[in-house]
C-alpha positions as CSV (number, residue, x, y, z in Angstrom):
1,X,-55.3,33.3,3.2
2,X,-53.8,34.3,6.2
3,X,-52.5,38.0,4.9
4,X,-53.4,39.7,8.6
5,X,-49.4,38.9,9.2
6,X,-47.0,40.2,6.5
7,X,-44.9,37.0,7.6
8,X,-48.6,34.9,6.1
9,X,-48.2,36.6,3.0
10,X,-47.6,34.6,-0.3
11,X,-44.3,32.0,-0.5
12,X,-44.0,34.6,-3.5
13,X,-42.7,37.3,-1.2
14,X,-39.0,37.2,0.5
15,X,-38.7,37.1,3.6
16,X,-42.5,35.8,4.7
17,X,-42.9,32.4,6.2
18,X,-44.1,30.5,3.7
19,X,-41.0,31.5,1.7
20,X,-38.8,30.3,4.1
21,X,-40.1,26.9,4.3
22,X,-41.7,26.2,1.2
23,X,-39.3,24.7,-1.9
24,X,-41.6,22.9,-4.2
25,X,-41.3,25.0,-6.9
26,X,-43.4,27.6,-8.7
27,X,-46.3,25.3,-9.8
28,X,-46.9,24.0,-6.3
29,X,-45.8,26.4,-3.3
30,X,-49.2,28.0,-3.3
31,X,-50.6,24.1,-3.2
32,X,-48.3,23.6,-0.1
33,X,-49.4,27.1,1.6
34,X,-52.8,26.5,0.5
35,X,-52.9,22.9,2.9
36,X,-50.8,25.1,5.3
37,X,-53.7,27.3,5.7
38,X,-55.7,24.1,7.2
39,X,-53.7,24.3,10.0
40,X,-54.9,26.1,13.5
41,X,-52.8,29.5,13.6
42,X,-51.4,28.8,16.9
43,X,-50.5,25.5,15.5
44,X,-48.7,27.1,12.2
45,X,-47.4,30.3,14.8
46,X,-45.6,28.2,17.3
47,X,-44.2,25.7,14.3
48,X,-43.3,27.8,11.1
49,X,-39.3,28.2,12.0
50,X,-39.5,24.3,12.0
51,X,-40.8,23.1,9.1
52,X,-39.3,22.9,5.6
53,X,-41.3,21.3,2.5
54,X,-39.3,20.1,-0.3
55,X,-41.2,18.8,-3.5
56,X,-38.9,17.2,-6.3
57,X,-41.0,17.3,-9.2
58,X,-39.6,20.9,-10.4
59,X,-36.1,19.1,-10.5
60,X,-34.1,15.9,-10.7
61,X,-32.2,16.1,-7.6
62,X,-31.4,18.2,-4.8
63,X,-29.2,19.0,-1.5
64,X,-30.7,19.8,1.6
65,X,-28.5,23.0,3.3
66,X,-26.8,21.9,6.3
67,X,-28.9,24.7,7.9
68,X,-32.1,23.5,7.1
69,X,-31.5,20.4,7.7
70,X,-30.1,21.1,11.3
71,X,-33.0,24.1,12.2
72,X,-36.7,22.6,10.3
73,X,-38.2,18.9,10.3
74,X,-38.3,18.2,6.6
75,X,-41.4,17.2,5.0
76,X,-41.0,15.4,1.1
77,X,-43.6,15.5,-0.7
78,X,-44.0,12.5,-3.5
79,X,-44.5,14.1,-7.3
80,X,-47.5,12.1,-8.0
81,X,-49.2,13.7,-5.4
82,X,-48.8,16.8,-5.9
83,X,-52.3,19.2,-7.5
84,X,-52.1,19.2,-11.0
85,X,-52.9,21.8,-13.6
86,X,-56.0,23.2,-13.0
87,X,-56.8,21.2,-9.4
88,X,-59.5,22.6,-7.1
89,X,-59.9,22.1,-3.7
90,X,-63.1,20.2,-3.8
91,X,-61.5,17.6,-6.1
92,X,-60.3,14.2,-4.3
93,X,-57.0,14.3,-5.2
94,X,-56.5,17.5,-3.7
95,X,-57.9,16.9,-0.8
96,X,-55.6,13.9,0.1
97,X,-52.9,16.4,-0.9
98,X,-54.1,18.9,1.6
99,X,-54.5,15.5,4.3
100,X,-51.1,14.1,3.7
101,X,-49.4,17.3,4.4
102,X,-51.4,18.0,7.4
103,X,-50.7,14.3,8.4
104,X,-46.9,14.9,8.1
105,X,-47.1,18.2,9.8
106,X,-48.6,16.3,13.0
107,X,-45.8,13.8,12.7
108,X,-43.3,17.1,12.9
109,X,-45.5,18.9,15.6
110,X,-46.2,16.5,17.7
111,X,-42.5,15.1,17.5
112,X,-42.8,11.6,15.9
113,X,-40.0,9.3,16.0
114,X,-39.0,7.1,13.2
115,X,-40.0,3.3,12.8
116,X,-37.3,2.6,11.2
117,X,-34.2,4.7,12.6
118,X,-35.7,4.7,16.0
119,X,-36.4,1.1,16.0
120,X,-40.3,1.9,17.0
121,X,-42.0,-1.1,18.0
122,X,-45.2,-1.9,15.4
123,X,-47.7,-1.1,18.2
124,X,-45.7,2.3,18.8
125,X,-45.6,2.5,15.1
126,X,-49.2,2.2,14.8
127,X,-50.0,4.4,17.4
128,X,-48.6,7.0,15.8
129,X,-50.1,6.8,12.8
130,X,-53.0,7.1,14.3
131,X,-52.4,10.1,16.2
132,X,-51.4,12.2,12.9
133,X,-54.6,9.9,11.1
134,X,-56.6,11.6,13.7
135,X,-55.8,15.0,14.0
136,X,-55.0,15.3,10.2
137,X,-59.1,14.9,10.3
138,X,-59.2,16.6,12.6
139,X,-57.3,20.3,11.1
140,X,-58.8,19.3,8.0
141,X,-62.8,19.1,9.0
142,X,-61.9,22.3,11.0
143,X,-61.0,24.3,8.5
144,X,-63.8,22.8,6.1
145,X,-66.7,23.9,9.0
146,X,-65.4,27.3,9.3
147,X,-65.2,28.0,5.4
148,X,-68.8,26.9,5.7
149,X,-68.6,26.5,1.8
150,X,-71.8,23.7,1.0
151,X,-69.2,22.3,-1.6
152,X,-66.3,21.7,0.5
153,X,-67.8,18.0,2.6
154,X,-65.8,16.9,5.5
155,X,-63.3,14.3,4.3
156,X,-63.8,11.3,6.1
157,X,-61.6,7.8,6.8
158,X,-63.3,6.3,3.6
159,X,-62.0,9.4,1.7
160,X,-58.3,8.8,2.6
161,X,-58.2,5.1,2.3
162,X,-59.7,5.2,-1.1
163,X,-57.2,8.0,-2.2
164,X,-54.5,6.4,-0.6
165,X,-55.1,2.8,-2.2
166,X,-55.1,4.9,-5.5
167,X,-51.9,6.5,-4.4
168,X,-50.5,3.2,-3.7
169,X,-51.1,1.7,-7.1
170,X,-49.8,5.0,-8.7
171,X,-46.6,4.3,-7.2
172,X,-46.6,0.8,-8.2
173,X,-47.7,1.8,-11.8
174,X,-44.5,4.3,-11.4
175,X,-41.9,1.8,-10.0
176,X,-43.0,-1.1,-13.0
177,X,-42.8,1.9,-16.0
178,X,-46.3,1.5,-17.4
């Protein structure tokens, strides 16, 4: 954990960073920190008063504050998702966890515009899903080499379409009630 910086500290503690922008709920704010930590510090310094992560599966709905809404890029993250009960990082699912939030951060970061409200072209579109494809990898892998931990593998493309064709059908097993 980054704990050098009392505003690192745990989402636990008012006042730190990771309180302010994490809203997931008891059972998965140190899930969301946790994937935050992937991140290069300058990367998580120069971005922390913008982001806001807001995880539904503690509640049944919710209303975004006008101030958050108008100060922090929002990132939702799906329920099914999220690291369940007794997760560890080296399992698969929590790994794509830990990718799809870095992959959202990039889209926040780096300023992404949406296809659909922004009319993005599918080429433009595409484009940037490859950008935040490819430096989700690349945040993630980093963080991986400098834990050095033999257990922790790089993830690689393979890894995220497999866990994101699982993802998919979880959603469609979700939407049909079975």
């Amino acid at each position: 954990m980054m704990a050098d910086d009392p505003l690192y500290q745990s989402w636990m503690i008012t006042g730190t960073s990771f309180n302010r922008m994490l809203d997931c709920g008891d059972r998965y704010n140190q899930w969301v920190q946790n994937a935050l930590e992937y991140l290069p510090r300058d990367v998580l310094d120069e971005h922390k008063e913008r982001l806001g992560f807001l995880a539904m599966a503690h509640r049944d709905g919710c209303r975004l504050a006008r101030a958050l809404r108008e100060n922090r890029e929002i990132i939702i993250l799906s329920e099914h998702i999220l690291p369940k009960a007794g997760a560890s990082e080296g399992q698969a699912d929590v790994r794509y966890f830990i990718y799809t939030v870095l992959h959202e951060v990039v889209h926040a970061v780096k300023r992404h515009r949406s296809p659909l409200y922004d009319s993005l072209t599918p080429e433009e579109a595409t484009a940037q899903e490859s950008e935040a494809d490819d430096l989700a990898l690349k945040w993630f892998n980093g963080h991986i080499s400098a834990l050095g931990n033999p257990y922790l593998p790089p993830l690689t493309r393979e890894d995220v379409d497999a866990a994101k064709a699982k993802s998919e059908a979880a959603m469609e097993r979700l939407y049909r009630g079975v």
